[in-house]
N, C-alpha and C positions, 0 to 999 in steps of 0.2 A: 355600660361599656366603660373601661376602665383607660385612663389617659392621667399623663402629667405631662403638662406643657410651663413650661419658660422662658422669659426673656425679657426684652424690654417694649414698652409700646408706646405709639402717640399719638395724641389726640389732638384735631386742629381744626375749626372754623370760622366763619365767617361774622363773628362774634367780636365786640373787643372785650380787650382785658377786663375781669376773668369770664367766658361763655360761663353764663348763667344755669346753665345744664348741671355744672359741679355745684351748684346749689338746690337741684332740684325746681330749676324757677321756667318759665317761658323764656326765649330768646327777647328782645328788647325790641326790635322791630317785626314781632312774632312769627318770623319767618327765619330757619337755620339751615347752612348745608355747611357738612365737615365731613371728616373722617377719622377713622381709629386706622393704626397701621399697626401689625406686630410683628416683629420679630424673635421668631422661633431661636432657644438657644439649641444644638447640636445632642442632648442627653431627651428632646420633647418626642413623645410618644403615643400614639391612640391605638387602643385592643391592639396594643404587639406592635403595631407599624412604626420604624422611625421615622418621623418628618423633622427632624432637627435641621436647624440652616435655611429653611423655607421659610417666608413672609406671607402674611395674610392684609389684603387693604379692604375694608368696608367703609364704603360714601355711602352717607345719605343725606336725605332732605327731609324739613318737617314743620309743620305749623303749630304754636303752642309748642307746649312744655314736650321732651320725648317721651313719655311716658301718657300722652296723651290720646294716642290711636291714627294718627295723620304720616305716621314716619314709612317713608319708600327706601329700600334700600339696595345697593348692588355688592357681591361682596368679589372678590378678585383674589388667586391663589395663584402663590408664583409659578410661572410658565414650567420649571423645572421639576416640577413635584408631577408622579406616576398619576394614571389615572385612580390607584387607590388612596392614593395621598390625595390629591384632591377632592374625591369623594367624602374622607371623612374629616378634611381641614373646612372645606365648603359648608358641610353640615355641624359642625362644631362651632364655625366664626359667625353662624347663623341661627344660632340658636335652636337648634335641633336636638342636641343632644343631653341626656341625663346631666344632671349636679351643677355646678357652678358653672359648667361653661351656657344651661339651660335659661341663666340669666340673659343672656345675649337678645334673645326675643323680645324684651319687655322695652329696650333700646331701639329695635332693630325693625320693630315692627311689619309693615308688607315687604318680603325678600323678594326682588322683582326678577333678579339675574343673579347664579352664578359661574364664574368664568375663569379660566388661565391671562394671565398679563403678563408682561417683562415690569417686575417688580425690581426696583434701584434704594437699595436706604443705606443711607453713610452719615456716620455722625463721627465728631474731633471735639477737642476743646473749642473751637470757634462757633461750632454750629451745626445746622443735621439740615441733612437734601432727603425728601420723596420722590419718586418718576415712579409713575403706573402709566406702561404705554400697552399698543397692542402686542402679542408673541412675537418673538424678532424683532422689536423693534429698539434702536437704539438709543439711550437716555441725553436725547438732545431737546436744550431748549426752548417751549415751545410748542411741544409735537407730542407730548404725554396728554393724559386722557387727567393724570390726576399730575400737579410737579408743587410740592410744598421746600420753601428755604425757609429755616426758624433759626432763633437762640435763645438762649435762656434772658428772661428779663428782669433785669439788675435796676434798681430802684434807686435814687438819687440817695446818695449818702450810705448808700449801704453798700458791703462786700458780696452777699449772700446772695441770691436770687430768692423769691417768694417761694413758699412751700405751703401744701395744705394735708392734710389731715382726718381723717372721715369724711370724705367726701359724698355727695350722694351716688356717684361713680364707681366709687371702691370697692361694692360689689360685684357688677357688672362686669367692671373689668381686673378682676380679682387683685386688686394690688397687692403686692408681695411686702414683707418685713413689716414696716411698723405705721404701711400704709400711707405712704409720703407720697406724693405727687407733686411737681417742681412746675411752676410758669414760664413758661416761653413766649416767644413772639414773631408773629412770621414774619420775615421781607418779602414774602411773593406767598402766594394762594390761589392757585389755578384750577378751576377745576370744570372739566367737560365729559361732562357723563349723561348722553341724550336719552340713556333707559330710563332715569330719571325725574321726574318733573322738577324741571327749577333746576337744575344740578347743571347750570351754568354760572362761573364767574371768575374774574379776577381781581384780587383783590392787592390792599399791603398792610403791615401791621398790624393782623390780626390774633384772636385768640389759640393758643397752644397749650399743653400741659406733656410732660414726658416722665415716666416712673416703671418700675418692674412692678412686672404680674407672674400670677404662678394660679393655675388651673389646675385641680386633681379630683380624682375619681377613683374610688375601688369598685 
């Protein structure tokens, strides 16, 4: 199935600086619950369909390293996407489908639930908000199922924020250009997802990373 998706994504859990994951290692007190979020650029496409503008939010949970066999996941496709948009963002952000996006499995491990949500992502120079609430619902809060606030994390003495480079993720989640991924840091980490095991918490100051990806298939 032929598809090119774009845009930019993020990654954030319950980790501190930097989740071990972008290493390829176990989480540190061998238990992790995050998410990747992405945002769809307006030109992204699967077999013909446009889903441009549309987000995809995947939580999960997981003991040991992701790549270990323990990992539950839920993934969430924003409320406004058709039922075929759905269908093949659901199956694409889950590892179902042909080529790079087929990496997604190996991270993503048991898909427990796929679902529509009132998906919220806004990012500035200051910082970037998450809300994954139920359909209809409005991004107050609180009351979201997933609500992350982060910004990028500026190291004492320095102008630049940390960046990394071949990550053990940068397959996964196809980073685009020359494979950069930038550190962040959350103020708030909320997350209540009862399909889940574990996929309770609130947290602050936690691990984030944010960079573009680019998904293609002939």
């Amino acid at each position: 199935m032929a598809y090119l998706l774009s845009g930019v994504f993020t990654e954030a859990c319950d980790c501190t600086l930097i989740c071990p994951c972008w290493l390829d290692d176990a989480p540190a007190e061998d238990h992790c619950t995050g998410l990747f979020a992405w945002q769809l650029d307006g030109t992204a496409r699967i077999d013909g369909v446009a889903v441009g503008g549309l987000d995809v939010v995947s939580v999960s949970t997981h003991s040991g390293g992701r790549r270990a066999g323990t990992t539950s996941t839920a993934v969430f496709v924003s409320e406004a996407a058709t039922d075929e948009q759905f269908e093949l963002l659901a199956a694409g952000f889950s590892g179902k489908l042909d080529g790079l996006l087929a990496g997604l499995a190996d991270v993503s491990g048991a898909v427990l639930t796929t679902a529509r949500a009132a998906i919220a992502i806004t990012a500035d120079n200051a910082g970037w908000h998450i809300f994954v609430g139920k359909p209809g619902q409005a991004s107050v809060a609180g009351t979201g199922r997933v609500e992350v606030t982060g910004s990028a994390a500026a190291f004492a003495g320095e102008d630049e924020p940390l960046t990394l480079t071949g990550t053990a993720l940068s397959k996964e989640l196809s980073v685009a250009g020359n494979g950069q991924v930038v550190a962040h840091r959350t103020d708030v980490l909320a997350v209540r997802v009862p399909e889940l095991p574990g996929a309770y918490l609130d947290v602050e100051g936690r691990s984030a990373m944010r960079g573009r990806f680019q998904y293609a298939s002939r």
